[in-house]
N, CA, C and O of each residue as an XYZ file, in Angstrom:
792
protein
N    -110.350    -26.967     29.789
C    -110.841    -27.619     28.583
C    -112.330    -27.952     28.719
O    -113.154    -27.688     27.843
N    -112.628    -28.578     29.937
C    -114.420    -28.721     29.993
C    -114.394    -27.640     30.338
O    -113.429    -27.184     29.726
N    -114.847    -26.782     30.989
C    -115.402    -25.311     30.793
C    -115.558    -24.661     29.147
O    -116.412    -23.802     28.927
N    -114.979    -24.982     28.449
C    -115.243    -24.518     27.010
C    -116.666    -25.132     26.625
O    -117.360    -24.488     25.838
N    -117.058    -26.135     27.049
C    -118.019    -27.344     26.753
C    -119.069    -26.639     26.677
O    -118.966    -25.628     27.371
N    -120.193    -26.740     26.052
C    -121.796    -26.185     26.004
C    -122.656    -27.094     26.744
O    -122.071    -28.057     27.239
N    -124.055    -27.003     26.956
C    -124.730    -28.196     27.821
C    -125.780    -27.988     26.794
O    -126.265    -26.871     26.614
N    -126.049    -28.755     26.295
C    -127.388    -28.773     24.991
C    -128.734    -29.126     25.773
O    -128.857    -29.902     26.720
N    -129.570    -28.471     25.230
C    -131.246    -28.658     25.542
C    -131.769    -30.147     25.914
O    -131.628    -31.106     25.156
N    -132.277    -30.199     26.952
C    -132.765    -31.042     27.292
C    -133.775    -31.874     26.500
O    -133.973    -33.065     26.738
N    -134.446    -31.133     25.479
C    -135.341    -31.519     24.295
C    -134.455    -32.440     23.123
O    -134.898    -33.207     22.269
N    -133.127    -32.080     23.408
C    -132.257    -32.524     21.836
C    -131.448    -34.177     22.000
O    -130.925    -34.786     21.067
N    -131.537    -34.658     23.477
C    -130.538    -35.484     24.144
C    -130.710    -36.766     22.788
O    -129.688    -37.309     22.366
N    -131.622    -37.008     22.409
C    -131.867    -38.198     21.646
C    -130.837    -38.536     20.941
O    -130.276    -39.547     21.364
N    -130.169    -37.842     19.594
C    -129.389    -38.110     18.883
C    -127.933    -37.235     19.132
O    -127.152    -37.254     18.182
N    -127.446    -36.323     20.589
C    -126.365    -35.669     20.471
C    -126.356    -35.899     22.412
O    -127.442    -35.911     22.991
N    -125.264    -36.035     23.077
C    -124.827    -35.864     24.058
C    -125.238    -34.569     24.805
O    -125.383    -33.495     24.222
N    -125.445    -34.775     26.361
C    -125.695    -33.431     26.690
C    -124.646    -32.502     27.045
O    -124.925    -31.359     27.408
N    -123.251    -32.992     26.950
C    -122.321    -31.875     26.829
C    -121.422    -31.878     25.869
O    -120.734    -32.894     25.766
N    -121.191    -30.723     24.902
C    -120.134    -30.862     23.980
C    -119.118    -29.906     23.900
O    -118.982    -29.113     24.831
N    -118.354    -29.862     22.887
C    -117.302    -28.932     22.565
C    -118.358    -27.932     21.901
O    -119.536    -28.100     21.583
N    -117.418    -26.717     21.799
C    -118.173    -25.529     21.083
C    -118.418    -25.927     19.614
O    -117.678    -26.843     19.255
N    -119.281    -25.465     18.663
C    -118.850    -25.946     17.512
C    -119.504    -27.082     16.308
O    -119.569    -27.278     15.095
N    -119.864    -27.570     17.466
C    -120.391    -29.701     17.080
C    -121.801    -29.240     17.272
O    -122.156    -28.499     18.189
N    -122.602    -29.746     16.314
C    -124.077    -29.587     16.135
C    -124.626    -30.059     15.691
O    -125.811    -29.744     15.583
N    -123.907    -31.517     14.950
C    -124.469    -32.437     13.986
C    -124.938    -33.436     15.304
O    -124.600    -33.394     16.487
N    -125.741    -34.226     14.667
C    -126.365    -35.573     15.671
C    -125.367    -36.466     15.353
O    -124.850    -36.667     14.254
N    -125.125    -37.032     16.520
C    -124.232    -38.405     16.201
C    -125.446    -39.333     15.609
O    -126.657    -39.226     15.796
N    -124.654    -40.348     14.775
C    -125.156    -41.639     14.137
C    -124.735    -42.963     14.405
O    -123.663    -43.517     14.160
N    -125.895    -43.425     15.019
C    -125.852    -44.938     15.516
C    -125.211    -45.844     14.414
O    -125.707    -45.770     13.290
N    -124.273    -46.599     14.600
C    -123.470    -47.658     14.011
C    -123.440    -48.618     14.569
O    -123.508    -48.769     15.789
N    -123.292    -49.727     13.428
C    -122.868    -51.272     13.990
C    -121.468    -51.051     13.865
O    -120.917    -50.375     12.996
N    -120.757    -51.881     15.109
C    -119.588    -51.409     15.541
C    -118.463    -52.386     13.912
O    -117.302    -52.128     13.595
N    -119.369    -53.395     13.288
C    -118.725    -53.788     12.500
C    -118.238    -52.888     10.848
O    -117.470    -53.052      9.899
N    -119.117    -52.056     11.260
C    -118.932    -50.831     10.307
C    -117.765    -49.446     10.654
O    -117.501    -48.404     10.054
N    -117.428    -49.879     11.528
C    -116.851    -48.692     12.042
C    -115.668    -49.024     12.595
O    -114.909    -48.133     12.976
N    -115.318    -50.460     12.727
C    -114.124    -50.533     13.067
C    -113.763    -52.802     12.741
O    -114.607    -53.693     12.644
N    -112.499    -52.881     12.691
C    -112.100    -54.107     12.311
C    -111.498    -55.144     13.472
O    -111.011    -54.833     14.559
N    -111.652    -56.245     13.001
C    -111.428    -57.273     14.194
C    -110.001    -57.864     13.993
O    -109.896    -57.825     12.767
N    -108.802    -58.406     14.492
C    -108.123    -58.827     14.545
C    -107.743    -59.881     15.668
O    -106.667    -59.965     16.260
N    -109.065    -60.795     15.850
C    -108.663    -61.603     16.274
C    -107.741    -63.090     16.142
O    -107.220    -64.002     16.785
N    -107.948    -62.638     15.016
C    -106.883    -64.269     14.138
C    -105.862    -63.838     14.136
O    -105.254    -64.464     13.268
N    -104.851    -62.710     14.820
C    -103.807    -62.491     15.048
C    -102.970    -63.115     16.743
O    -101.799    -63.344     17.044
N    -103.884    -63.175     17.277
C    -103.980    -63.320     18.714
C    -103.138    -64.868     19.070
O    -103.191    -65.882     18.374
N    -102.649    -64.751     19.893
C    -101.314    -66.120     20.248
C    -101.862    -65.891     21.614
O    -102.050    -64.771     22.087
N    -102.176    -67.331     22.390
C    -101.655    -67.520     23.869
C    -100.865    -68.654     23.804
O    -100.749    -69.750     23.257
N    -100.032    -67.369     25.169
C     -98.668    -68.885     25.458
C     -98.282    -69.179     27.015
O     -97.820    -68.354     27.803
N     -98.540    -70.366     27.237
C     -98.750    -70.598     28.652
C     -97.140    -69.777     29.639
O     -96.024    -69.492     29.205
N     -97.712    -69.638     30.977
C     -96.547    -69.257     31.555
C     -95.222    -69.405     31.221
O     -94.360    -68.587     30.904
N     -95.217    -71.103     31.405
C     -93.979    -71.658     31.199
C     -92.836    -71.541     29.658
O     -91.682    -71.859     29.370
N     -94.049    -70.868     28.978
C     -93.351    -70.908     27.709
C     -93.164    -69.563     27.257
O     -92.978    -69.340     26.061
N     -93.200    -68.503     28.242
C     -93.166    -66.930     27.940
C     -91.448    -66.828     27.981
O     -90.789    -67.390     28.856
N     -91.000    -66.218     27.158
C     -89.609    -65.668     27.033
C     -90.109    -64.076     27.328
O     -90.809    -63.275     26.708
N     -89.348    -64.054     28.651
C     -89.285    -62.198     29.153
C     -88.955    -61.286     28.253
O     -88.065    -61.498     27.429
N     -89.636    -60.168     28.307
C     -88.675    -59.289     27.281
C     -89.854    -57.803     27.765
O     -90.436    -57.674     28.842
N     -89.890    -57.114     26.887
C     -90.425    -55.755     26.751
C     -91.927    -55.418     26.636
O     -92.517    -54.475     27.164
N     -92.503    -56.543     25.708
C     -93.816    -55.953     25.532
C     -94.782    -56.805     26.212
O     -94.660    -58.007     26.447
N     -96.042    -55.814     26.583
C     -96.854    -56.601     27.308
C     -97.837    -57.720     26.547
O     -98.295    -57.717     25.404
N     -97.959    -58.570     27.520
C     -98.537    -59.316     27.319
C    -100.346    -59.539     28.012
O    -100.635    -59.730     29.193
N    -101.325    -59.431     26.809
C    -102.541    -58.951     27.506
C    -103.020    -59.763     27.222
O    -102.784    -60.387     26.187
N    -104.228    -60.149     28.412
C    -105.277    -60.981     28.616
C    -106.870    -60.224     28.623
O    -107.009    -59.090     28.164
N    -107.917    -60.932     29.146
C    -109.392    -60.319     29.132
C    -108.932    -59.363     30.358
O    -109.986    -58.740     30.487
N    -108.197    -58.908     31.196
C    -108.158    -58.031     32.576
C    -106.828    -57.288     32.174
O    -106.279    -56.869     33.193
N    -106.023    -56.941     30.855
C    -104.847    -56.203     31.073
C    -103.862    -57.091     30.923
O    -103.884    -58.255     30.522
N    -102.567    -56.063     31.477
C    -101.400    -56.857     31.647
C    -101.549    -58.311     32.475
O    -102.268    -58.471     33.462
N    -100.854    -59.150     31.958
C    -100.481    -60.177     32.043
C     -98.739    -60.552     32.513
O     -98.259    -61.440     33.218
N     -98.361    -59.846     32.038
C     -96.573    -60.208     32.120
C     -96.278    -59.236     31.134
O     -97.032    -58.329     30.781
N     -94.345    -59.638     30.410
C     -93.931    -58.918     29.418
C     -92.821    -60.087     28.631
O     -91.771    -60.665     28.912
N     -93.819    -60.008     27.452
C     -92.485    -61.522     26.851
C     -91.781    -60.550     25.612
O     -91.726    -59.343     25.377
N     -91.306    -61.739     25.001
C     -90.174    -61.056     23.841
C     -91.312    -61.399     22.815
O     -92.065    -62.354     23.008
N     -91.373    -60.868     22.102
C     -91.982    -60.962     20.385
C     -93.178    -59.665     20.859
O     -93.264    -58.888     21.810
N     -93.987    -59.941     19.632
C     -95.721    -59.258     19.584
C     -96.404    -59.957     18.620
O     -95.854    -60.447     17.633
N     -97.773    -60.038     18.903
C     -98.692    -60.481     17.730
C     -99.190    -59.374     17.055
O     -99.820    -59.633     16.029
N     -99.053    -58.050     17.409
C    -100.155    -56.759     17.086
C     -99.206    -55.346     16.714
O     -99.778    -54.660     17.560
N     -98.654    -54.817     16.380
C     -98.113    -53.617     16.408
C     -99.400    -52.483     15.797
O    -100.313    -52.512     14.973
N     -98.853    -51.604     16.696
C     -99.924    -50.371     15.860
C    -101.523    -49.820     17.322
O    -101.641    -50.333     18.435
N    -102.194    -49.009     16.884
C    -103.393    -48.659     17.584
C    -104.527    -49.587     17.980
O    -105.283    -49.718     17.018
N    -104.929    -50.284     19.047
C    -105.922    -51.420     18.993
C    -106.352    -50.599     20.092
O    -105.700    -49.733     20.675
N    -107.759    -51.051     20.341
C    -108.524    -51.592     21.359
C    -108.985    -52.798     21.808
O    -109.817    -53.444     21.171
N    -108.356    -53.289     23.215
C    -108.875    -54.467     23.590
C    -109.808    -54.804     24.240
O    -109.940    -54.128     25.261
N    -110.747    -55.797     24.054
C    -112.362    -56.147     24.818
C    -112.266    -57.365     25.001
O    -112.051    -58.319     24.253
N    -112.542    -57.189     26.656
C    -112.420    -58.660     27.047
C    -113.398    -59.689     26.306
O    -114.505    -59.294     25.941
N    -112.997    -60.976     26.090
C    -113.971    -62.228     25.610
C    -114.374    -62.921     26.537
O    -115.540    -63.224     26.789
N    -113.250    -63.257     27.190
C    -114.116    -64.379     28.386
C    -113.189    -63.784     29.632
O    -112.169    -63.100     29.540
N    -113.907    -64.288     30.897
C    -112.798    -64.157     32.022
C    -112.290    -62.992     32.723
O    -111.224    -62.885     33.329
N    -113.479    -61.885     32.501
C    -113.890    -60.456     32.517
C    -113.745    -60.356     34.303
O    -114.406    -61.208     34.897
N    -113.216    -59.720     34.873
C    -112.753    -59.609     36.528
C    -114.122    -58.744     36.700
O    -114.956    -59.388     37.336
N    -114.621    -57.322     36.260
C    -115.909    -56.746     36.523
C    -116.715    -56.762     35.137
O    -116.295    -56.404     34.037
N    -118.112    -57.320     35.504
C    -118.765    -57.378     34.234
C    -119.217    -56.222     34.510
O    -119.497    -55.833     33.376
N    -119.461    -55.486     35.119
C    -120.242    -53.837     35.426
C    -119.206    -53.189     34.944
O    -119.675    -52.661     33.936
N    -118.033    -52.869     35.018
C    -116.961    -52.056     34.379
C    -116.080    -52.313     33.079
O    -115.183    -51.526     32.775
N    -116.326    -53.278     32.434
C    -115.972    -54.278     31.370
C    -114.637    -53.816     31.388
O    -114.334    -52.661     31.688
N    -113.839    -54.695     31.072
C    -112.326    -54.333     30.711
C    -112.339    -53.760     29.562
O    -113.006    -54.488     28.827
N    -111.877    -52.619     28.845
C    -111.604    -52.409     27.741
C    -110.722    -51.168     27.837
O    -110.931    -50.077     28.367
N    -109.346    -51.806     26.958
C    -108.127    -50.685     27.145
C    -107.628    -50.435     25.691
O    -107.798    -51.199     24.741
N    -106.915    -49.113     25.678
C    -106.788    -48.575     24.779
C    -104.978    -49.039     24.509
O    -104.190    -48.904     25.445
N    -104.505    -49.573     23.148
C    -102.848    -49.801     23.396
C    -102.471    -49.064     22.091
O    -103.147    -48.729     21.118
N    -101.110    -48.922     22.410
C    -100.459    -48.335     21.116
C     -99.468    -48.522     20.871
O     -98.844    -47.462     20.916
N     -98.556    -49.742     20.468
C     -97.340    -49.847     19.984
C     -97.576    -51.454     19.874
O     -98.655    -52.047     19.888
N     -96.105    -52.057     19.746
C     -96.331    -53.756     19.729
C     -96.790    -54.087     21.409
O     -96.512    -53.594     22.502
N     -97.598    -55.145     20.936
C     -98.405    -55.832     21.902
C     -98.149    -56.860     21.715
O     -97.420    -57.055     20.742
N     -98.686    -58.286     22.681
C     -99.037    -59.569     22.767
C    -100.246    -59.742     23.093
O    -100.451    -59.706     24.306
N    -101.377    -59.969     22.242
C    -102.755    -60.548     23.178
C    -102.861    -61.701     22.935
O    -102.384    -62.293     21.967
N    -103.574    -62.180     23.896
C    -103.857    -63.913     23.817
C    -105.364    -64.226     23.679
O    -105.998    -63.175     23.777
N    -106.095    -65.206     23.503
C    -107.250    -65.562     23.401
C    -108.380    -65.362     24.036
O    -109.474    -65.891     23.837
N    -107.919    -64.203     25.176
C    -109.092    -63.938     26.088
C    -109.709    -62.699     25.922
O    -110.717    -62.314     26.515
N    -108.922    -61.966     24.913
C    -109.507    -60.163     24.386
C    -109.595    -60.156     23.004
O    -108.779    -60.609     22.201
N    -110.895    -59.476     22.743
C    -110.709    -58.557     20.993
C    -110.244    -57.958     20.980
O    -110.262    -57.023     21.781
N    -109.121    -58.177     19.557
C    -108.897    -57.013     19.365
C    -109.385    -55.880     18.331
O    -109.895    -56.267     17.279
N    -109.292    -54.888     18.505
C    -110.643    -54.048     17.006
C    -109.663    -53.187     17.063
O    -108.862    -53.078     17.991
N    -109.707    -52.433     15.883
C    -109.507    -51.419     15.362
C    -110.704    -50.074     14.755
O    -111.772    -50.369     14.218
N    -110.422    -49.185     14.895
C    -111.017    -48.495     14.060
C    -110.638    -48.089     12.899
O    -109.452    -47.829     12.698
N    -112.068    -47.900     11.430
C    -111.734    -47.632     10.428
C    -111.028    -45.980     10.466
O    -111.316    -44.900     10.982
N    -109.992    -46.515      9.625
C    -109.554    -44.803      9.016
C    -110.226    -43.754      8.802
O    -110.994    -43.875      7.847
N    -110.247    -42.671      9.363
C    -110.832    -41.723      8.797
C    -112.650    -41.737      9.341
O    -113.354    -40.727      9.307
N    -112.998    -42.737      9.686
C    -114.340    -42.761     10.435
C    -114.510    -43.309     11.776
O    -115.635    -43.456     12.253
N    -113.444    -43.620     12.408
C    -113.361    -44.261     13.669
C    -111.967    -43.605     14.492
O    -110.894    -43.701     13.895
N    -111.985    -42.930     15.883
C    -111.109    -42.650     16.434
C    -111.010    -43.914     17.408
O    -111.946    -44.502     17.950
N    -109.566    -44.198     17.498
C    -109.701    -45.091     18.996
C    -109.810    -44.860     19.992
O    -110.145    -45.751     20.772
N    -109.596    -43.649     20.406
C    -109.349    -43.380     22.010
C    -110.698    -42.793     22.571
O    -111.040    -42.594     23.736
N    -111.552    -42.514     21.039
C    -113.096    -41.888     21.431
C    -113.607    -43.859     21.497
O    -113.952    -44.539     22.464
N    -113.469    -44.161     20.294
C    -114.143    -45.624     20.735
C    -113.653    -46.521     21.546
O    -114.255    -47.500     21.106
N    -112.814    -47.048     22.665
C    -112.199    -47.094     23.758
C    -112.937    -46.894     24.997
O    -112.925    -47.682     25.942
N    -113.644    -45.688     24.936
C    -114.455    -44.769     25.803
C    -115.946    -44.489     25.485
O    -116.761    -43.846     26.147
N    -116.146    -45.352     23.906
C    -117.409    -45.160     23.511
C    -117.990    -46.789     24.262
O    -119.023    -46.768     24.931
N    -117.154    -48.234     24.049
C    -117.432    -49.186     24.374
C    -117.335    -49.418     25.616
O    -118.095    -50.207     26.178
N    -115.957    -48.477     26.515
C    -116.241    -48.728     27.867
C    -117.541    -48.073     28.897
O    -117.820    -48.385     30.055
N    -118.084    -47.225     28.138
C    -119.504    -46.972     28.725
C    -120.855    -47.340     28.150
O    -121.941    -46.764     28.218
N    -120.362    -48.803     27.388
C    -121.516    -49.457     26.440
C    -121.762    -50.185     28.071
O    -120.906    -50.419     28.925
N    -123.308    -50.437     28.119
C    -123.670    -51.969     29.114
C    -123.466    -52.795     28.454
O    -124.018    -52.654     27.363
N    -122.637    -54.088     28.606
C    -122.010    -54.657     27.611
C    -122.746    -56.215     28.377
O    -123.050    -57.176     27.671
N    -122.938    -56.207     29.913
C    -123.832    -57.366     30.369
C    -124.942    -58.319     29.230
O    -124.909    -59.383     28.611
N    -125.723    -57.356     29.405
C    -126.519    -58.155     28.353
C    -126.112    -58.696     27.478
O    -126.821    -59.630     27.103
N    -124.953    -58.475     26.767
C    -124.755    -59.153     25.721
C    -123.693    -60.548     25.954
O    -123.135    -61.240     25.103
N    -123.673    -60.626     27.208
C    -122.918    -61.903     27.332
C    -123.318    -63.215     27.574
O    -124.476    -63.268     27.987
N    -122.777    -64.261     27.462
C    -123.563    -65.502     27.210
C    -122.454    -66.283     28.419
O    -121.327    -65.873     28.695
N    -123.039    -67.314     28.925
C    -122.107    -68.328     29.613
C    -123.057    -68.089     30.742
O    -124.023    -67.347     30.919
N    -122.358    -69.090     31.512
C    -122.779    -69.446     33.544
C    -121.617    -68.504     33.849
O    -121.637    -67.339     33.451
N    -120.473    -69.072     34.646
C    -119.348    -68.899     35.627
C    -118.560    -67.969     35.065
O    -118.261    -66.904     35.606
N    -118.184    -68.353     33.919
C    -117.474    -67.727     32.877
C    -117.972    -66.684     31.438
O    -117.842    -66.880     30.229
N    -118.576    -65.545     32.213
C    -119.204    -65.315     30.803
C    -118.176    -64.460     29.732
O    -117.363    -63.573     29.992
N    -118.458    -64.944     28.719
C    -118.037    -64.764     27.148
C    -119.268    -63.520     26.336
O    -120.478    -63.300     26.308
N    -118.261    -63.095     25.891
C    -118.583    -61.685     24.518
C    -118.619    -62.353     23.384
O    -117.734    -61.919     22.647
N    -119.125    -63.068     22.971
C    -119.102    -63.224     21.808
C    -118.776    -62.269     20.450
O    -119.500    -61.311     20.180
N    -117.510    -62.670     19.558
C    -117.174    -61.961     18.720
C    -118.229    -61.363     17.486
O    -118.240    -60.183     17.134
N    -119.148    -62.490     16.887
C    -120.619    -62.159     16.247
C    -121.326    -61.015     16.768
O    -121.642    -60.062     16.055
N    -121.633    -61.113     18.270
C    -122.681    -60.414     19.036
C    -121.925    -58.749     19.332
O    -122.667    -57.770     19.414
N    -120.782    -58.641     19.437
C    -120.181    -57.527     19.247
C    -120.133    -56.933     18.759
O    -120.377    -55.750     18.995
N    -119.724    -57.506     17.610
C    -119.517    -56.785     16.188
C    -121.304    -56.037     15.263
O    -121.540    -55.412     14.229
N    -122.066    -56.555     16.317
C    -123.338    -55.950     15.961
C    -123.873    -54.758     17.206
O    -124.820    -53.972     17.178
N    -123.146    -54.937     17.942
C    -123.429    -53.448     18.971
C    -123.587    -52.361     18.240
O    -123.039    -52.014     17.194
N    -124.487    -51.799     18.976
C    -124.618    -50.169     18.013
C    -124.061    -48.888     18.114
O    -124.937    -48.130     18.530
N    -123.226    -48.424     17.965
C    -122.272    -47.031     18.773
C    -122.859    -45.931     18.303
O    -123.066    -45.861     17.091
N    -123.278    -44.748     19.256
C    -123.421    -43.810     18.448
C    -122.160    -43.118     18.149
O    -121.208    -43.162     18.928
N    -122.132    -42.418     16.923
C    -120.663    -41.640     16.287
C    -120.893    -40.601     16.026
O    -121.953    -40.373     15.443
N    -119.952    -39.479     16.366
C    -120.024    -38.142     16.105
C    -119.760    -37.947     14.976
O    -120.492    -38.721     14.360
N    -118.976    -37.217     14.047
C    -117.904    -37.112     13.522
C    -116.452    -37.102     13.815
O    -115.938    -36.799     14.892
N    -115.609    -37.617     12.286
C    -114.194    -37.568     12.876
C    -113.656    -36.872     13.765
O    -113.128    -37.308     14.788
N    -113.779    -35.457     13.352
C    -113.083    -34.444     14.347
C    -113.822    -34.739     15.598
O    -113.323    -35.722     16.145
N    -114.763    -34.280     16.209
C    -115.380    -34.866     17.360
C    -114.812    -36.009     17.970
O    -114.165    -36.058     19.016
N    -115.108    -36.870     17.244
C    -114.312    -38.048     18.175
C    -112.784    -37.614     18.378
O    -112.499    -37.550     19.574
N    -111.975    -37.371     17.714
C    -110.523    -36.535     17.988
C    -110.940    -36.016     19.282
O    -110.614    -36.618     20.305
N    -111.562    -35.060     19.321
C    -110.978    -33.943     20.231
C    -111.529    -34.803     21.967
O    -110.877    -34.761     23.010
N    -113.134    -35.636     21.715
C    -113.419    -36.185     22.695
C    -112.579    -37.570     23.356
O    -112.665    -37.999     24.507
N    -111.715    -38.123     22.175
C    -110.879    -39.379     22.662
C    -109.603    -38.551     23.147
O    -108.984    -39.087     24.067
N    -109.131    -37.389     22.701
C    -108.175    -36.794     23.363
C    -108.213    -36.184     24.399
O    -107.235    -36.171     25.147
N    -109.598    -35.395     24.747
C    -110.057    -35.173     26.564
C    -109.984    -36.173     27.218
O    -109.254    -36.113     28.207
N    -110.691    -37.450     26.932
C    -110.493    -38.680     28.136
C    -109.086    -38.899     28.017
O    -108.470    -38.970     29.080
N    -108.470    -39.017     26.995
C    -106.733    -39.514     27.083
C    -105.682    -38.802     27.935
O    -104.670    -39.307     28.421
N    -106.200    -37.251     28.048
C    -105.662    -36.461     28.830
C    -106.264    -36.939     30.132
O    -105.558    -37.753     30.727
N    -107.558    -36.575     30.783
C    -107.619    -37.253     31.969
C    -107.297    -38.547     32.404
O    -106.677    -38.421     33.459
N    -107.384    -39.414     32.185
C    -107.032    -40.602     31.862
C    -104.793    -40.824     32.346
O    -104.135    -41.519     33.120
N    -104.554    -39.960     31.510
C    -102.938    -39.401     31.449
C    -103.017    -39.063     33.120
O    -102.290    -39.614     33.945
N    -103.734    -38.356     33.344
C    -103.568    -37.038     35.053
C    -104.383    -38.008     35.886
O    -104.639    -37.413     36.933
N    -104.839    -39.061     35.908
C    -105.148    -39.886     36.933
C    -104.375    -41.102     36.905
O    -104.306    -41.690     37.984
N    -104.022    -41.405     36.325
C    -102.502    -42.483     36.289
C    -101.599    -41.334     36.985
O    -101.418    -41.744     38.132
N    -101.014    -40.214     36.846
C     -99.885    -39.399     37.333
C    -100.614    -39.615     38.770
O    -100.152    -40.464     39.531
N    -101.709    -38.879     39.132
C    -102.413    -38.766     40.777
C    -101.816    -40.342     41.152
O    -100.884    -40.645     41.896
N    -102.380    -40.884     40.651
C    -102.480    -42.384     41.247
C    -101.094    -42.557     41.688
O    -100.888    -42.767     42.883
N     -99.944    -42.482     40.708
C     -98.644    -42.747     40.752
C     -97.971    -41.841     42.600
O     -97.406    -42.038     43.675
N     -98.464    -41.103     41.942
C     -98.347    -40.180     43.476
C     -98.764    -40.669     44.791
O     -98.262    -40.653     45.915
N     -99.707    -41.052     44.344
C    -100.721    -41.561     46.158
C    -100.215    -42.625     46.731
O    -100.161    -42.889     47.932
N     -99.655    -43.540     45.361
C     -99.118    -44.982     45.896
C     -97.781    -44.653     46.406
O     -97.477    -45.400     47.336
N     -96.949    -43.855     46.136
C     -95.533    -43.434     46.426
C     -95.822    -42.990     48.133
O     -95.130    -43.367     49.079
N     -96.873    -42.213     48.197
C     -97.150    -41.303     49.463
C     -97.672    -42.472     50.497
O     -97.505    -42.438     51.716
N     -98.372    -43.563     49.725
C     -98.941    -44.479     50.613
C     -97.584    -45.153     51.004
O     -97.302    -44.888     52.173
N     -96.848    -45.780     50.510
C     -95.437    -46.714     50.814
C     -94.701    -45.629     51.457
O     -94.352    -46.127     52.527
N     -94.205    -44.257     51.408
C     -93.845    -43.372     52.113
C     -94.085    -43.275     53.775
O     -93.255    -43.013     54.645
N     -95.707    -43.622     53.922
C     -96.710    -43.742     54.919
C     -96.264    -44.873     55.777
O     -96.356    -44.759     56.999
N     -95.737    -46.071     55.177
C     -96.123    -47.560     55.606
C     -94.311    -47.274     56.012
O     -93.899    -47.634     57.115
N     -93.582    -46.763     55.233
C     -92.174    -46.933     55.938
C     -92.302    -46.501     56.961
O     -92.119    -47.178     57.972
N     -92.701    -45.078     56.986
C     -92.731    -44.437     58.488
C     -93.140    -45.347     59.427
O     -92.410    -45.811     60.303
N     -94.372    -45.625     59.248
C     -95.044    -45.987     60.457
C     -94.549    -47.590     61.304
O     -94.933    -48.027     62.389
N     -93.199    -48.405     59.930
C     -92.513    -49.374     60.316
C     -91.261    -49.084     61.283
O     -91.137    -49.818     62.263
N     -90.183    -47.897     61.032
C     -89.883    -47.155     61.581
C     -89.699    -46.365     62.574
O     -88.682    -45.929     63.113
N     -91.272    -46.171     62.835
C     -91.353    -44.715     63.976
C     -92.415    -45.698     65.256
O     -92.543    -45.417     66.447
N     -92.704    -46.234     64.909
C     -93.317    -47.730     66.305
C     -92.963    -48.761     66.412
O     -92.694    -49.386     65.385
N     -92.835    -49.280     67.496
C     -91.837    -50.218     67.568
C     -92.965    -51.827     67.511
O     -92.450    -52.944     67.554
């Protein structure tokens, strides 16, 4: 699939990526991310440990899973961005979900608009935003929901973003499988070696 990819002129980088699909020749266009996709944070519930009823769906914080309680606040395609309480500010948390969820008060959640916003391209457009600068606090720094929602993304077109949120989703897919593997091979490793020395 990358081998199909072209490498564009070093003269053109300004408004288009230097590698694309065959095909794509338009310049992407810088957007405020509030144009291009919606916030749902007034959907968002936190509920302390003690008051989680177990069940199926996850429950997400600014770093991911959290647990798995019974209910959801979210059903449907989101992207989540951490707000406060971010584990790497150099790698920002931001994950892509798709079915019922639980988030709590420590992630945005956004959506993208229909038809002009893919998620799994913007997912991958914000997780390689430098998102540092834009945070505020000492110990604890916070994203502010205002200051976000004015980031600037550049955007391809629809199809483009399709086909580019579906390359990372596929890799993305085959490094979770690797991973799944290595950890099996690693505990595989650790029996033996409990086992075979005394």
């Amino acid at each position: 699939m990358v081998g199909t990819m072209a490498k564009i002129d070093d003269s053109v980088k300004k408004k288009v990526p230097e590698l694309r699909f065959p095909g794509f020749t338009d310049d992407w266009e810088e957007r405020k991310l509030s144009d291009i996709a919606d916030r749902f944070d007034n959907l968002r519930v936190p509920i302390t440990a003690s008051d989680r009823k177990p069940g199926d769906t996850p429950y997400y914080g600014a770093n991911g899973i959290q647990d798995y309680v019974e209910g959801f606040t979210h059903n449907g395609e989101f992207i989540l961005v951490a707000e406060d309480g971010a584990n790497d500010l150099k790698n920002y948390p931001v994950q892509y979900v798709n079915g019922k969820v639980w988030v709590n008060n420590h992630a945005h959640v956004l959506q993208g608009k229909k038809t002009i916003t893919d998620n799994k391209f913007l997912m991958n457009a914000i997780k390689n935003f430098n998102i540092e600068p834009f945070l505020v606090g000492g110990g604890r720094a916070k994203l502010n929901a205002d200051v976000m929602m004015k980031l600037n993304i550049l955007l391809p077109t629809f199809v483009e973003q399709e086909k580019i949120g579906s390359l990372f989703s596929l890799l993305d897919k085959t490094i979770a499988l690797h991973q799944r593997k290595l950890d099996l091979l690693k505990e595989q490793k650790k029996g033996f070696l409990q086992k075979m020395f005394v």
